[in-house]
C-alpha positions as CSV (number, residue, x, y, z in Angstrom):
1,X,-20.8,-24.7,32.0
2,X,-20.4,-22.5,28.9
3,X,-20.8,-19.0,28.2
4,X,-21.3,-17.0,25.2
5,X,-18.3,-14.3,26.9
6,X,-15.4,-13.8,25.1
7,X,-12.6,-13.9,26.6
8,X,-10.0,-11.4,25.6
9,X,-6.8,-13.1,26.9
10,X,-5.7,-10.6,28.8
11,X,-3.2,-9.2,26.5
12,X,-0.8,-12.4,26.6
13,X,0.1,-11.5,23.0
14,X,3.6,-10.7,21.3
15,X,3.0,-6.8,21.1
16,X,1.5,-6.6,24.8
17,X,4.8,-8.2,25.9
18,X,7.2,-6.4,23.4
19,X,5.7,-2.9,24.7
20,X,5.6,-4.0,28.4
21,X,9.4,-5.3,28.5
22,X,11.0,-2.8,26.0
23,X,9.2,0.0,28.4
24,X,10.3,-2.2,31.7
25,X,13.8,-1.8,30.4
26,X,13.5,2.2,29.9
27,X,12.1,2.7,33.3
28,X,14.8,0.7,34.7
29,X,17.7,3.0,32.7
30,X,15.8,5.9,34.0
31,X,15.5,5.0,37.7
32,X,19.2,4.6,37.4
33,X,20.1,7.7,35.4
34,X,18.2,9.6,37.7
35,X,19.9,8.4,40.8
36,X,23.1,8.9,39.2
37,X,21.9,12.7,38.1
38,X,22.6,11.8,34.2
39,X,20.0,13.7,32.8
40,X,20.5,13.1,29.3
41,X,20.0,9.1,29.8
42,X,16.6,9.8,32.2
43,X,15.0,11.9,28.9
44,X,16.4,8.8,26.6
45,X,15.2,6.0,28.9
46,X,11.7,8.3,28.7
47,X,12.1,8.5,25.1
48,X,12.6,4.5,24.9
49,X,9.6,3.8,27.1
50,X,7.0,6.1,24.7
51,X,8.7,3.5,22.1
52,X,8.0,0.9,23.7
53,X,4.2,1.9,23.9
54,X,4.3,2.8,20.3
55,X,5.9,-0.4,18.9
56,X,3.4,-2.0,21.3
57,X,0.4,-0.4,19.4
58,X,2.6,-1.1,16.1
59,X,2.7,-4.5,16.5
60,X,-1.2,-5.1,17.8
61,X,-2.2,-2.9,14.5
62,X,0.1,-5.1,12.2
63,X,-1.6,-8.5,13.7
64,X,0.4,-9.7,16.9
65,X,-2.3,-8.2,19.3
66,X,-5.0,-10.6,21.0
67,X,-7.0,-12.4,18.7
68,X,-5.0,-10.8,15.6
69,X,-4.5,-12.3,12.2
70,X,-0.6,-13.8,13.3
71,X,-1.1,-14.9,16.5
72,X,-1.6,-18.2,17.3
73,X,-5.3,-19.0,19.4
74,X,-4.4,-21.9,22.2
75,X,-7.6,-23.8,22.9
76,X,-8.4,-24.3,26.6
């Protein structure tokens, strides 16, 4: 059965999982800051997750989103 749908891939792309693990990583730093009452690291894990969402949307704009100009398309 084919459809004329496209799919979008569902964001299995190099910036989706850049931004998802470098903001993982941030929220991991700041869980444990803040259990450990560092303050200072809980507002720099925060500040390294918003990067991680901005080199996310960096990285999608510069062609390593889905579908972008240097990714490579798998056929299924």
């Amino acid at each position: 059965m084919s459809s004329d749908v496209e799919e979008l891939g569902e964001g299995h792309s190099p910036a989706a999982w850049t931004a998802v693990i470098v903001a993982l990583v941030g929220i991991a730093i700041g869980t444990v800051a803040f259990v450990l009452d560092v303050q200072w690291l809980v507002w720099a894990a925060a500040g390294l997750t918003l990067v991680g969402f901005i080199l996310g949307w960096a990285l999608a704009r510069a062609g390593y989103g889905v579908n972008g100009s240097r990714t490579q398309h798998k056929e299924h």
